[in-house]
ROLUM-109441 format. One record per residue: residue number from 1; residue in three letters; x, y, z of N, C-alpha, C, CB in turn. Coordinates in pm, whole numbers, plus 50000, padded with zeros to 5 digits. Atoms other than C-alpha are relative to their C-alpha. Last residue first. Glycine has a CB too. Layout:
<node><num>NUM</num><residu>Ala</residu><n_X>X</n_X><n_Y>Y</n_Y><n_Z>Z</n_Z><ca_X>X</ca_X><ca_Y>Y</ca_Y><ca_Z>Z</ca_Z><c_X>X</c_X><c_Y>Y</c_Y><c_Z>Z</c_Z><cb_X>X</cb_X><cb_Y>Y</cb_Y><cb_Z>Z</cb_Z></node>
...
//
This chain:
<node><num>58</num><residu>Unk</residu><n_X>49915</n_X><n_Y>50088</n_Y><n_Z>50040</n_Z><ca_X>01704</ca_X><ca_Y>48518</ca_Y><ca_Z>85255</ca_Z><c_X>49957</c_X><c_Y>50041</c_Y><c_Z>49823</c_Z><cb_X>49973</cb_X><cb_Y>49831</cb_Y><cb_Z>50075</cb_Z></node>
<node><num>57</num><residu>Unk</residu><n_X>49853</n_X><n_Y>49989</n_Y><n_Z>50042</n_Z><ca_X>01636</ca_X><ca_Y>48849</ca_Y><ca_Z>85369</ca_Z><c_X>50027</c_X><c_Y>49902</c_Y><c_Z>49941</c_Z><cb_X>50096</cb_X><cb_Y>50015</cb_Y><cb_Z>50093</cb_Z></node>
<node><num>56</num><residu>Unk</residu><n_X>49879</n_X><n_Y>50053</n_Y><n_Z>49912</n_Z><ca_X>01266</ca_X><ca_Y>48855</ca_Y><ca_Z>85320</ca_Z><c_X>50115</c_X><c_Y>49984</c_Y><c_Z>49981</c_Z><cb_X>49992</cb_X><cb_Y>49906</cb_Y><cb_Z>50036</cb_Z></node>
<node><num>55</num><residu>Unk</residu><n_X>49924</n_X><n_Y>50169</n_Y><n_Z>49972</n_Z><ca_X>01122</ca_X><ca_Y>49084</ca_Y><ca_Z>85159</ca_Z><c_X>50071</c_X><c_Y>49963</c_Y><c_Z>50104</c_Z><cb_X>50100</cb_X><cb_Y>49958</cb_Y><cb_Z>49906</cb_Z></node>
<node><num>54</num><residu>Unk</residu><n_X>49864</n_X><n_Y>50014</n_Y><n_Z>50082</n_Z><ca_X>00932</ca_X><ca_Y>49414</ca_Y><ca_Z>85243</ca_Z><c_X>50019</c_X><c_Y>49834</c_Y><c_Z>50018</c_Z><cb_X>50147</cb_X><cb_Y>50105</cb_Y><cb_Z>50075</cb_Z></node>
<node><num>53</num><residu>Unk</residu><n_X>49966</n_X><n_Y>50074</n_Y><n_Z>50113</n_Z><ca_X>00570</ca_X><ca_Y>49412</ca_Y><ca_Z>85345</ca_Z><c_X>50119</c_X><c_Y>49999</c_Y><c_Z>49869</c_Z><cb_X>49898</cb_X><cb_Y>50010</cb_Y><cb_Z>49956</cb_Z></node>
<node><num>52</num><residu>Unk</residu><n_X>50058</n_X><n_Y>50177</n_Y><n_Z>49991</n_Z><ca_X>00539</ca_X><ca_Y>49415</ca_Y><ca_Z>85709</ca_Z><c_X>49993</c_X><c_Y>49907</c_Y><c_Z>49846</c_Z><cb_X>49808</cb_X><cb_Y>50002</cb_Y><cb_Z>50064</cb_Z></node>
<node><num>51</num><residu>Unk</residu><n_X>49910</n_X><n_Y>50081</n_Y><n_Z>49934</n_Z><ca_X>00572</ca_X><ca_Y>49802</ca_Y><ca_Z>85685</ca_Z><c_X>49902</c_X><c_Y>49871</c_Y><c_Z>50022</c_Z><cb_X>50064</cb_X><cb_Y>50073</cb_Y><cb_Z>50141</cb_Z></node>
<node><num>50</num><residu>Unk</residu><n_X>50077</n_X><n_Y>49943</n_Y><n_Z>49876</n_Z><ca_X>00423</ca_X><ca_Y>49982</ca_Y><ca_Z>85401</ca_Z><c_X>50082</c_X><c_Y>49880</c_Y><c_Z>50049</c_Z><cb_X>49810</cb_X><cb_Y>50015</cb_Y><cb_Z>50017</cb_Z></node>
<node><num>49</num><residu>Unk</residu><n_X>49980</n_X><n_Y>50047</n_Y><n_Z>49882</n_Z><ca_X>00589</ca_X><ca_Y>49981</ca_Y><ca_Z>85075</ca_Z><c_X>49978</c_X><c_Y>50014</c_Y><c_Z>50120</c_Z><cb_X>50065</cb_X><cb_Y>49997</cb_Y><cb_Z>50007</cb_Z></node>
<node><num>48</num><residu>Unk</residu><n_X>50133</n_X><n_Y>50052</n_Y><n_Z>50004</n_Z><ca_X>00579</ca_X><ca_Y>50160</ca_Y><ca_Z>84771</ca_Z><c_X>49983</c_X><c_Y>49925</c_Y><c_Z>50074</c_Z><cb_X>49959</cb_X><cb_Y>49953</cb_Y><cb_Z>49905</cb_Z></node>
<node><num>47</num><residu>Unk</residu><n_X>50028</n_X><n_Y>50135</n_Y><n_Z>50091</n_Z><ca_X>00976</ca_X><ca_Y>50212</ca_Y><ca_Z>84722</ca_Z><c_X>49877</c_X><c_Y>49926</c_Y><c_Z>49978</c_Z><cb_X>50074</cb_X><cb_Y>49902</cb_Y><cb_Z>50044</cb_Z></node>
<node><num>46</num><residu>Unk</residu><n_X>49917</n_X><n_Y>50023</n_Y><n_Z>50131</n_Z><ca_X>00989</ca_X><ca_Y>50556</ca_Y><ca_Z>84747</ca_Z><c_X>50015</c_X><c_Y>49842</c_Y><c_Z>49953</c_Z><cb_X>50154</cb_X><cb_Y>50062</cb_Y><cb_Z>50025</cb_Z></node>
<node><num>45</num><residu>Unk</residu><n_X>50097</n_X><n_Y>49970</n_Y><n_Z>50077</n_Z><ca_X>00711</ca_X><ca_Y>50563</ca_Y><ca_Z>85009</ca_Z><c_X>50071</c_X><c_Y>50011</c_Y><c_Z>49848</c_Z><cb_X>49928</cb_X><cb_Y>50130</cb_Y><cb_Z>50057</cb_Z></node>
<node><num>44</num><residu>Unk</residu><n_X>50129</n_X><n_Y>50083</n_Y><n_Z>50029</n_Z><ca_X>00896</ca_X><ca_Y>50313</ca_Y><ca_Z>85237</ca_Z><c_X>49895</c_X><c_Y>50109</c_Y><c_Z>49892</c_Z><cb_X>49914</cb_X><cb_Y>49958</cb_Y><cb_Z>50174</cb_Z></node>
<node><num>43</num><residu>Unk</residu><n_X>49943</n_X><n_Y>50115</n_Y><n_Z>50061</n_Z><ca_X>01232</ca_X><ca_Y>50487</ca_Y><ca_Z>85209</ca_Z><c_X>49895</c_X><c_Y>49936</c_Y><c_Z>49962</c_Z><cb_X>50087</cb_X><cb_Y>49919</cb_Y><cb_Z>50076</cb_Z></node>
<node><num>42</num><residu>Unk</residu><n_X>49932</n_X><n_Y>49966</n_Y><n_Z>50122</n_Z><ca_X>01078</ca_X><ca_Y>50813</ca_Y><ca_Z>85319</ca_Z><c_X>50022</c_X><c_Y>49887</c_Y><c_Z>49882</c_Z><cb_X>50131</cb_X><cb_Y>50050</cb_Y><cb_Z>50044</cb_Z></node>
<node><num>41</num><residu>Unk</residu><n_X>50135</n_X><n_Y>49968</n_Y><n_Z>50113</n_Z><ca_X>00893</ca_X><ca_Y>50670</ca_Y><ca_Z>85588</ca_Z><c_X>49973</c_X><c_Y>50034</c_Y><c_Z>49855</c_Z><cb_X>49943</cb_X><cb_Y>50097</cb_Y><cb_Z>50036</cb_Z></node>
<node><num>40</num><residu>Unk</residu><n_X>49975</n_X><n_Y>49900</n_Y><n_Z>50096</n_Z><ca_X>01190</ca_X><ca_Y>50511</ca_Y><ca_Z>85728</ca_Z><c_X>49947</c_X><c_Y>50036</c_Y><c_Z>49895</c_Z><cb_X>50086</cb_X><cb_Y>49993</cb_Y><cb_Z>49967</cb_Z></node>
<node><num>39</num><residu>Unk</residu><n_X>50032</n_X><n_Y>49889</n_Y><n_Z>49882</n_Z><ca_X>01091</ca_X><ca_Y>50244</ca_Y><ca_Z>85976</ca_Z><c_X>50023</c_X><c_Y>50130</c_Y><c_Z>49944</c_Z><cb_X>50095</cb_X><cb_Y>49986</cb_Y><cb_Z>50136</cb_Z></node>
<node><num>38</num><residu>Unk</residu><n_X>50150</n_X><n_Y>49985</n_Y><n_Z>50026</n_Z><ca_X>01106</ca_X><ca_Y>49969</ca_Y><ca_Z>85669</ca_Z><c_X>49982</c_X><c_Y>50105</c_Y><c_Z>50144</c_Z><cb_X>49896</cb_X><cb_Y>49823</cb_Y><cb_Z>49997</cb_Z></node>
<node><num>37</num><residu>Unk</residu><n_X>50065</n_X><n_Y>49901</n_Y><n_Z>50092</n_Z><ca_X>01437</ca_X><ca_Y>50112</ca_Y><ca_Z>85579</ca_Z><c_X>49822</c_X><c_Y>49973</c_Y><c_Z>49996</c_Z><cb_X>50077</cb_X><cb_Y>49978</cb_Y><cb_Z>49837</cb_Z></node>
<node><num>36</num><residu>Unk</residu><n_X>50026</n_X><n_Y>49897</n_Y><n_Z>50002</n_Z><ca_X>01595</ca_X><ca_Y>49993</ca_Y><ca_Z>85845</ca_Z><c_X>49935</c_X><c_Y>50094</c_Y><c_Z>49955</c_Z><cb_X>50047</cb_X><cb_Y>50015</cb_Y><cb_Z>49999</cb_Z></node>
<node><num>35</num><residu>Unk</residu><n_X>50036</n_X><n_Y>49959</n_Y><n_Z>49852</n_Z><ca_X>01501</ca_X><ca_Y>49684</ca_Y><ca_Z>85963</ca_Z><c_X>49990</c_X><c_Y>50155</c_Y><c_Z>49928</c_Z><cb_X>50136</cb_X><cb_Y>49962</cb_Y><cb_Z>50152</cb_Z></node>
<node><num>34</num><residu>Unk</residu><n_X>50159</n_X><n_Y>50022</n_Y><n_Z>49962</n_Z><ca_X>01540</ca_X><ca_Y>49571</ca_Y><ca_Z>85576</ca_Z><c_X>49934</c_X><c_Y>50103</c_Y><c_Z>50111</c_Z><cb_X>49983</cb_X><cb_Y>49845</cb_Y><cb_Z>50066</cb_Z></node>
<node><num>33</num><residu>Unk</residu><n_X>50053</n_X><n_Y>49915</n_Y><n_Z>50099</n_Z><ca_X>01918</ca_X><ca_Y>49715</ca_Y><ca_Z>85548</ca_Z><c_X>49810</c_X><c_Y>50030</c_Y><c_Z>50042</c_Z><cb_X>50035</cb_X><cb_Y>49909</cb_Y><cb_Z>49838</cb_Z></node>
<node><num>32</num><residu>Unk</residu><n_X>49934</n_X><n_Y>49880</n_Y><n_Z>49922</n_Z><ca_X>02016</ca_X><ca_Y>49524</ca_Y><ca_Z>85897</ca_Z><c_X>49913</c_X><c_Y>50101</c_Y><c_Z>49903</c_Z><cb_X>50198</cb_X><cb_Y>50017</cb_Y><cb_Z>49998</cb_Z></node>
<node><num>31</num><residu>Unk</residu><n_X>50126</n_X><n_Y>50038</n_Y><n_Z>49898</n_Z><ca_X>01845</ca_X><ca_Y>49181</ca_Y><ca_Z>85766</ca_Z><c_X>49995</c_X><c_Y>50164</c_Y><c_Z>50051</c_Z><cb_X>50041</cb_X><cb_Y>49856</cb_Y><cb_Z>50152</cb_Z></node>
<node><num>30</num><residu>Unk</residu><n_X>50103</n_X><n_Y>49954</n_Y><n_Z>50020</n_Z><ca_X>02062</ca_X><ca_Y>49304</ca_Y><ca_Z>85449</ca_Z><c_X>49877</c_X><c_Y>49978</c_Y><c_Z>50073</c_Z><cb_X>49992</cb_X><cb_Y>49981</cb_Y><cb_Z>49903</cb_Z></node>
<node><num>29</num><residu>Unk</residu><n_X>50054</n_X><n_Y>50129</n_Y><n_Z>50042</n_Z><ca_X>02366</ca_X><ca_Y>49276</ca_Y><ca_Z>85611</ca_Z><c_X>49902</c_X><c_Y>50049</c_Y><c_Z>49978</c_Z><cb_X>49994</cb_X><cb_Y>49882</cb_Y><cb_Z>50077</cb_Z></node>
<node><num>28</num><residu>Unk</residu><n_X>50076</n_X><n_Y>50042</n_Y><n_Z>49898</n_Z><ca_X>02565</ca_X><ca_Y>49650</ca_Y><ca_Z>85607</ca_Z><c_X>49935</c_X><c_Y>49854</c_Y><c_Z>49970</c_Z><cb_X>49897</cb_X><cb_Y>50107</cb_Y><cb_Z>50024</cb_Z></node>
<node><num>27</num><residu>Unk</residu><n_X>49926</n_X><n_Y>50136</n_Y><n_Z>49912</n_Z><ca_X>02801</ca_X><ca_Y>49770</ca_Y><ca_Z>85438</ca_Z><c_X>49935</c_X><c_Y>49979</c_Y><c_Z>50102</c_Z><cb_X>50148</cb_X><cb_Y>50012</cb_Y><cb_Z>50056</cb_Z></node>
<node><num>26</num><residu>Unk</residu><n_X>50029</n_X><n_Y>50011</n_Y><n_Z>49860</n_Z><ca_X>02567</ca_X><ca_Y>50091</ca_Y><ca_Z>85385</ca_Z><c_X>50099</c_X><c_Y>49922</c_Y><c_Z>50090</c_Z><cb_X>49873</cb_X><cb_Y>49940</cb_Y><cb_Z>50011</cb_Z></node>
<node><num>25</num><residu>Unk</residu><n_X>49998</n_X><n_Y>49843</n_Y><n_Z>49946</n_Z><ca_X>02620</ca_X><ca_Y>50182</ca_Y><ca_Z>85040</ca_Z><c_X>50064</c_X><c_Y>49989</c_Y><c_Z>50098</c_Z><cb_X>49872</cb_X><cb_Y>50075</cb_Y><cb_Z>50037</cb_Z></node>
<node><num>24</num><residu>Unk</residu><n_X>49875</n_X><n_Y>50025</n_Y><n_Z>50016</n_Z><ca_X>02656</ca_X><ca_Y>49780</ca_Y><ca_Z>84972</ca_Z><c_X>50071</c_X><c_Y>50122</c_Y><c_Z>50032</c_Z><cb_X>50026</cb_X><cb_Y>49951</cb_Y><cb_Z>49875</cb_Z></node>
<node><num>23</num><residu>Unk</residu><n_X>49932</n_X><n_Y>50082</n_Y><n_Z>49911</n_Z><ca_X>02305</ca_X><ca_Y>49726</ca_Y><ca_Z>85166</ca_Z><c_X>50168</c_X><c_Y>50007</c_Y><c_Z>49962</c_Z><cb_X>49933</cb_X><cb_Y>49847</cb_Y><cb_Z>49989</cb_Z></node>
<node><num>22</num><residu>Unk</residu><n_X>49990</n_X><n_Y>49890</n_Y><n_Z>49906</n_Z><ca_X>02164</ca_X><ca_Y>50069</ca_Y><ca_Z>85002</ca_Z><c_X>50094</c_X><c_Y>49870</c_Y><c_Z>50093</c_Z><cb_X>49824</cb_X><cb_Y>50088</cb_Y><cb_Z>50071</cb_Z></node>
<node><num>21</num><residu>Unk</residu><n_X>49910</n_X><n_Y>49874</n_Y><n_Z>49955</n_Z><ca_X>02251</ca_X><ca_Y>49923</ca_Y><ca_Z>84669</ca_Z><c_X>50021</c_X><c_Y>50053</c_Y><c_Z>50148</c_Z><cb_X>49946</cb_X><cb_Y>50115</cb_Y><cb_Z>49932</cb_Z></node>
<node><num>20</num><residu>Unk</residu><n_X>49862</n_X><n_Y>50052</n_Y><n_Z>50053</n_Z><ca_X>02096</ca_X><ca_Y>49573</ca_Y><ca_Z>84727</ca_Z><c_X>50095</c_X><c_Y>50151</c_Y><c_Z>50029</c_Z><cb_X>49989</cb_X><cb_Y>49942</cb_Y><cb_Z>49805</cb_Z></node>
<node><num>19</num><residu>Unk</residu><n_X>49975</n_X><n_Y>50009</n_Y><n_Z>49843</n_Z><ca_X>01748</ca_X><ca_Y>49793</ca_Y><ca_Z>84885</ca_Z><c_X>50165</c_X><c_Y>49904</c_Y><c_Z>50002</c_Z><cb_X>49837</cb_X><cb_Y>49896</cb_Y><cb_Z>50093</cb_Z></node>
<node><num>18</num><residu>Unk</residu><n_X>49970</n_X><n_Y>49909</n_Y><n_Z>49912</n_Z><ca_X>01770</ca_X><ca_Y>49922</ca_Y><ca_Z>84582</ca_Z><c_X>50048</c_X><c_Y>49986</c_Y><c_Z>50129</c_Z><cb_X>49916</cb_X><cb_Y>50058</cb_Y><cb_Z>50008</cb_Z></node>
<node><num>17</num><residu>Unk</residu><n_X>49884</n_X><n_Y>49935</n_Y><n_Z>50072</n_Z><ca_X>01798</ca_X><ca_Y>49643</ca_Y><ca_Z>84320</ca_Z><c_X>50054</c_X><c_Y>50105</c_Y><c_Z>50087</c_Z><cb_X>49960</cb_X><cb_Y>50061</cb_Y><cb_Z>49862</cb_Z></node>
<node><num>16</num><residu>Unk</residu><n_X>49902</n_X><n_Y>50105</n_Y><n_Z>50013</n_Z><ca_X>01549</ca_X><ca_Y>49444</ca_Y><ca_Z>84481</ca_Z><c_X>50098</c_X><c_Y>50033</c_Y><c_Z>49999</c_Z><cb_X>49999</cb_X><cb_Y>49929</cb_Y><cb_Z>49914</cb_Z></node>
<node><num>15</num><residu>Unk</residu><n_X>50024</n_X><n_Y>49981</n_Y><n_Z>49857</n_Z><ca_X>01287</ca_X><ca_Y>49731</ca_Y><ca_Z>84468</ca_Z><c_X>50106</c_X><c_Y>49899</c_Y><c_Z>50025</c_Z><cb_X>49842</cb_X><cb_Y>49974</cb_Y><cb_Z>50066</cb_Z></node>
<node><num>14</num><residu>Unk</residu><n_X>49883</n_X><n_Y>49852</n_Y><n_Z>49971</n_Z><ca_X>01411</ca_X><ca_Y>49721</ca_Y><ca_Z>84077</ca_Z><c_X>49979</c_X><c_Y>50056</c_Y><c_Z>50215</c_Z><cb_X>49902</cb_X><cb_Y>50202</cb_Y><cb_Z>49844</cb_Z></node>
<node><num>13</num><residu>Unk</residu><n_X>49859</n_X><n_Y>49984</n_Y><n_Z>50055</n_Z><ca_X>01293</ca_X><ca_Y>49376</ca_Y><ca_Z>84021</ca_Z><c_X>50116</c_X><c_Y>50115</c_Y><c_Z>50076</c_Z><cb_X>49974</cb_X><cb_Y>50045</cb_Y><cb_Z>49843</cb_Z></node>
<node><num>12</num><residu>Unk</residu><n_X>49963</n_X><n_Y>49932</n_Y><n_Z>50091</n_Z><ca_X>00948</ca_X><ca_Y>49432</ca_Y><ca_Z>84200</ca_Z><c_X>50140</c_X><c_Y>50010</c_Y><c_Z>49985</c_Z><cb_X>49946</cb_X><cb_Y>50104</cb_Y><cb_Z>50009</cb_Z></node>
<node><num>11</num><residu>Unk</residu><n_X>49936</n_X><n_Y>49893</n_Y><n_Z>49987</n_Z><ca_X>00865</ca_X><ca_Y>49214</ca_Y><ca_Z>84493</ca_Z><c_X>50004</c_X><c_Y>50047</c_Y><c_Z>49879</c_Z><cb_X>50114</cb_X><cb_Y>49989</cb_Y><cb_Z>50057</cb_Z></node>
<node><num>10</num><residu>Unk</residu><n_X>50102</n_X><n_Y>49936</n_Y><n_Z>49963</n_Z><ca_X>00553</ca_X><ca_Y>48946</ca_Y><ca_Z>84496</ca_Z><c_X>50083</c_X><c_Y>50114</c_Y><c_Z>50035</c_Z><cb_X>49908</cb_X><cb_Y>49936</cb_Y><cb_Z>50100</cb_Z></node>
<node><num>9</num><residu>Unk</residu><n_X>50029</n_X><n_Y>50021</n_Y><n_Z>49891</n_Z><ca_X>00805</ca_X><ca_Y>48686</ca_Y><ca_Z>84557</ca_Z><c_X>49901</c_X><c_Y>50127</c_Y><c_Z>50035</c_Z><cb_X>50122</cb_X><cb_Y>49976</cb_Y><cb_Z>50076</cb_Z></node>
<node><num>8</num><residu>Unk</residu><n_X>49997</n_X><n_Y>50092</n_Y><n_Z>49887</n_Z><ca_X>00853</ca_X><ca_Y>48491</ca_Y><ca_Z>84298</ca_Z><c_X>50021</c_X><c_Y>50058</c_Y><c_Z>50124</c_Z><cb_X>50095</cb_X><cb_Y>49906</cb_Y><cb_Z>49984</cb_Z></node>
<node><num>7</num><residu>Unk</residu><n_X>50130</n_X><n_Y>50137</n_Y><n_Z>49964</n_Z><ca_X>00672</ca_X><ca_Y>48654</ca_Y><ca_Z>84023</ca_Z><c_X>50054</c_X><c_Y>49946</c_Y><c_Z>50139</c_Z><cb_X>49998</cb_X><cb_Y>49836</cb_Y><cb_Z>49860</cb_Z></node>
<node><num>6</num><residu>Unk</residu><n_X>50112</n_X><n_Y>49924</n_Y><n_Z>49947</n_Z><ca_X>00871</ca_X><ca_Y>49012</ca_Y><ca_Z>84035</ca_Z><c_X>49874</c_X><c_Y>49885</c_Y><c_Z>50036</c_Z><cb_X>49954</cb_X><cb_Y>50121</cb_Y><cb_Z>49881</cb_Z></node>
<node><num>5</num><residu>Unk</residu><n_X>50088</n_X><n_Y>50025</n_Y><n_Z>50084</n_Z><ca_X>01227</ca_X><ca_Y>48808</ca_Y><ca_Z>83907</ca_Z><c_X>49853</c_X><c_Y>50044</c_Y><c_Z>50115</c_Z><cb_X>50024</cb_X><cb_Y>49831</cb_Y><cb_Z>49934</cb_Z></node>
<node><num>4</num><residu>Unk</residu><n_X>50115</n_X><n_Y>50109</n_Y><n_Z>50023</n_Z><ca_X>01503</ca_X><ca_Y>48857</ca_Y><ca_Z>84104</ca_Z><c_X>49862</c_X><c_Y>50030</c_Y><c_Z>49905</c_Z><cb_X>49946</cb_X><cb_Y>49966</cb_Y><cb_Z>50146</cb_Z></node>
<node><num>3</num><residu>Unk</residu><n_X>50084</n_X><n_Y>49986</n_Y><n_Z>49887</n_Z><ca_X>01799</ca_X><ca_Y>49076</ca_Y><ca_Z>84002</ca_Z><c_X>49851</c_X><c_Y>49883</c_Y><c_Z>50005</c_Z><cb_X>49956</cb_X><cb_Y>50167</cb_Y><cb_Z>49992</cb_Z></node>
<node><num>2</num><residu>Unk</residu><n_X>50098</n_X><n_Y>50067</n_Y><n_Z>50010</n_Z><ca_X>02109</ca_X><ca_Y>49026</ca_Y><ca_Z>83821</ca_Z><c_X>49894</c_X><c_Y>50024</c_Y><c_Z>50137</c_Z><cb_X>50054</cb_X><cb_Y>49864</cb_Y><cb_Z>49975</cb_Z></node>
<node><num>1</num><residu>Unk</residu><n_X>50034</n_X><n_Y>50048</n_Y><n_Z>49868</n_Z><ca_X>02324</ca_X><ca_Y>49294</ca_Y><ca_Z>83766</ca_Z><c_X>49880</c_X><c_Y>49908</c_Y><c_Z>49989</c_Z><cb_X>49972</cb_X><cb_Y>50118</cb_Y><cb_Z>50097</cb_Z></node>
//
């Protein structure tokens, strides 16, 4: 699987990789994924993440 690279956007490879899985889990768009998992305290402490600083969808 190819995943992005941790320089260009200040994400981590494998945080990339997850929130991918949970969008194919989910069938869901990943604007949809995002929303969700940054309100999901759980989600945000497993991936290190406080809200406002997940990627952007594009």
């Amino acid at each position: 699987m190819q995943i992005s690279h941790p320089a260009g956007n200040g994400v981590a490879g494998w945080k990339h990789a997850v929130l991918h899985f949970l969008r194919l889990h989910m069938d869901a768009t990943l604007q949809e994924v995002l929303d969700w998992a940054e309100e999901m305290e759980r989600v945000r402490a497993a991936l290190v993440l406080e809200r406002g600083e997940f990627p952007g969808p594009s």
